[in-house]
Structure formats: C-alpha cells, structure tokens
N, C-alpha and C positions, 0 to 999 in steps of 0.2 A: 504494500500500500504506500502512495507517494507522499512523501509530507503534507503538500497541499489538499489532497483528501483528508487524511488523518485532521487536519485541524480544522477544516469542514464539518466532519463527522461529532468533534468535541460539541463543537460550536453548538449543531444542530441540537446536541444534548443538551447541550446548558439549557439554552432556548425554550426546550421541550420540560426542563425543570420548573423552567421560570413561568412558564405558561400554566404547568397542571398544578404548580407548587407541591410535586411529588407524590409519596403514596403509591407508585408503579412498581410491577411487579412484573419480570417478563424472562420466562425459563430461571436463570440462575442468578439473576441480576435485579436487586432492588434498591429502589430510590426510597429512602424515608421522607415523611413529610417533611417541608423545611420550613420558615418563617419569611416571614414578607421582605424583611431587610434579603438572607440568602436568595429568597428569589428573585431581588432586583437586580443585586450582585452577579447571578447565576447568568442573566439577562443581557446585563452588560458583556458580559466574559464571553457569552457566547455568539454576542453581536462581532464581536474584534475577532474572534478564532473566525467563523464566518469570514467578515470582511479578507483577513489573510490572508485565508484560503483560495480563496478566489483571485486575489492579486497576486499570489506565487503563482497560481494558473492561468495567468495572464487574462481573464476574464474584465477586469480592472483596471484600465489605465490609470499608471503611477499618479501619486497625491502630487498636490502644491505645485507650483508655478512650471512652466513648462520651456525649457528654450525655443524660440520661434524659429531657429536656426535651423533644429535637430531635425532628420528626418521621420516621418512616421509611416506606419504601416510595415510590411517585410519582414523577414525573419529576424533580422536585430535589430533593434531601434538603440542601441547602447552603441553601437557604431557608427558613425558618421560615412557615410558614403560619395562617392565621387565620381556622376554620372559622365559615360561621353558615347559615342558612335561609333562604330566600326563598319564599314559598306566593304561589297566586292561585286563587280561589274563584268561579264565574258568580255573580253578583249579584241582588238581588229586592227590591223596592220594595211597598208597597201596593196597586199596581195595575198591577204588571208587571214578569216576569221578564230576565233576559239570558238568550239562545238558543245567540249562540256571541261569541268572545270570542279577538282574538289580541295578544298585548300581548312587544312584544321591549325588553330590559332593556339598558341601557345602562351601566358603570358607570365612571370617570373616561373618557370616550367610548371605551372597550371594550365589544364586546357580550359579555354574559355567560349571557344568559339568553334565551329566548325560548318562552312560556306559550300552546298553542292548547287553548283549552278548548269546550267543547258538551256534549249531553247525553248522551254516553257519558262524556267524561272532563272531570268540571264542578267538579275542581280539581287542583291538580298542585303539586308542593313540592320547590325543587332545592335541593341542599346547594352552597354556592356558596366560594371559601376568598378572603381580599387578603393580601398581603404581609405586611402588620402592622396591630393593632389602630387607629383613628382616624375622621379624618371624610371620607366621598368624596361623592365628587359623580354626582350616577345622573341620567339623562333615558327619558322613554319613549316609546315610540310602537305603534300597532298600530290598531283598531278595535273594533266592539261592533256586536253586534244585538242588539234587543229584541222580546218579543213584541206588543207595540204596532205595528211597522212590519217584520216578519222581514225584508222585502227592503233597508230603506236603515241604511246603512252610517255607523255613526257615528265619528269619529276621535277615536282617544286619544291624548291629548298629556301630559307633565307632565316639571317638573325640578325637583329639591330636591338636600338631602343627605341621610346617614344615618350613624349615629357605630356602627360596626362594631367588635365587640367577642366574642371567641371567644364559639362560643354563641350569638352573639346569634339573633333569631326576627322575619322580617318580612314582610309582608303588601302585596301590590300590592291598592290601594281607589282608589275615587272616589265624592266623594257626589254622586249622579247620579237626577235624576229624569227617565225619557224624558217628553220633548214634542214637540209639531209645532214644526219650523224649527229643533231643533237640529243643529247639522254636527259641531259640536267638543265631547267633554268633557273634563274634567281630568282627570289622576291621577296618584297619586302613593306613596311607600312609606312604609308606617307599622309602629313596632313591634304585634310581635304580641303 
C-alpha cells in the first residue's frame, strides 16, 4: 500500500470517528465511544491525512503562491523545461530527388527523435523540450534513397552540437549530391 493511500485511508477513519463519534464494531476492530472535544480533534486529523493524501497523489495542486514562470501540466512540473523544434524535409538537388529518408536523433546520447519520411509524408517537425537552455551534443544516424538509384541505401551519419534556447527552430540537412560509389553521407543540424 503506497503512502499516499495509507494516509487516505487514516484520514477516512478519523472522519468516520468524528462523524459516528464511535461505538463501531467491525470483525476484530472496535472504536469506543469518544467525546465531543476527541471527535472534533479526530475530524480535524482526519481532514489533513485526507488532504495529504491526495497531494502526495498529485490529485492537489501544491499550496500557496505559485511561480508564473514554472511550467505546468506534464510529467514534472519541478523541472523547468526548455521548448524548441526540430523539422526534417526529403531533399532535391539539380538532378535528383530523395524518395525516402529515415534519420533517428540522438541528443546528449539520448534518442529523442526519430524522422521517417517518403512521398506521403516528405516532412515532419517535433516539438522537442532539454532541461535548460545551453549547448548539447546530438549525433545521427539512419539512411537515404535517391531517385538516381531507388534501390541502394545510403547511410547517414553526422555529430555536432547545437546551442538550444527556448524557441529555438532547427533543421536536420546534408549537402548531398547522389553519385555512383557513395555508401556514406553527412548530416547534421542546422538552425532554421
């Protein structure tokens, strides 16, 4: 049983004192009658275990003044987050498109992201958030088809940083021109 039930459950007791002012009797467990003061007491005590209980269970948003700053809603409101954008677009050259396109986001070696694009969906844009504004570290990986060779599979590779800053807007690129014999291309993130 989790704390915050357990003090629930007190609560509901006390409550349940203060309401019959005792005299219960249920299998092996008896409440004797109490007096008016214990059952005001009992009343209060069991208002507060209540209350608790439900704000360790998040039921409750925290007491007293609130920073207008903080974020709310999500899984931690005790952390301050740091929203931006990440897009990825199929790509086109002079004399030759990208056909399909799968590229997975890496960022301080967390994956955070992962972009499959083709000609139904030939761009895609996630709202992405770090702990705090500054510089991280991203790598990338995934592949690339061109209409110059649809069948062979080209590898994308790339690692930099990027200095993330609420707001901020950025863009998976490569400057890429298909030719015969390439295996690997670069890529990497740029602002948008």
């Amino acid at each position: 049983m989790s704390l915050e039930t357990a003090s629930f459950l007190v609560g509901a007791l006390l409550v349940g004192v203060a309401v019959l002012g005792g005299g219960i009797e249920v299998k092996e467990i008896t409440i004797p009658k109490v007096s008016s003061f214990v059952r005001a007491v009992a009343g209060c005590a069991g208002l507060v275990f209540i209350l608790l209980g439900l704000k360790a269970g998040g039921v409750i948003p925290p007491f007293g003044p609130q920073d207008p700053n903080k974020p709310t809603g999500g899984p931690d409101n005790s952390v301050m987050q740091t929203p931006f954008m990440l897009s990825a677009v199929l790509g086109k050259t002079r004399t030759a498109r990208e056909i399909e396109t799968q590229i997975v986001v890496f960022l301080e070696s967390k994956q955070v992201a992962e972009f499959t694009l083709n000609a139904r969906s030939p761009s895609k844009s996630v709202e992405l958030s770090v702990s705090e504004p500054g510089e991280y570290q991203y790598h990338l990986k995934g592949y690339t088809k061109w209409t110059t060779d649809p069948d062979k599979k080209i590898d994308l590779v790339g690692k930099g940083s990027i200095k993330v800053d609420s707001g901020s807007s950025f863009m998976v690129a490569t400057d890429f021109e298909p030719s015969p014999g390439v295996e690997k291309c670069e890529t990497y993130i740029r602002n948008d």
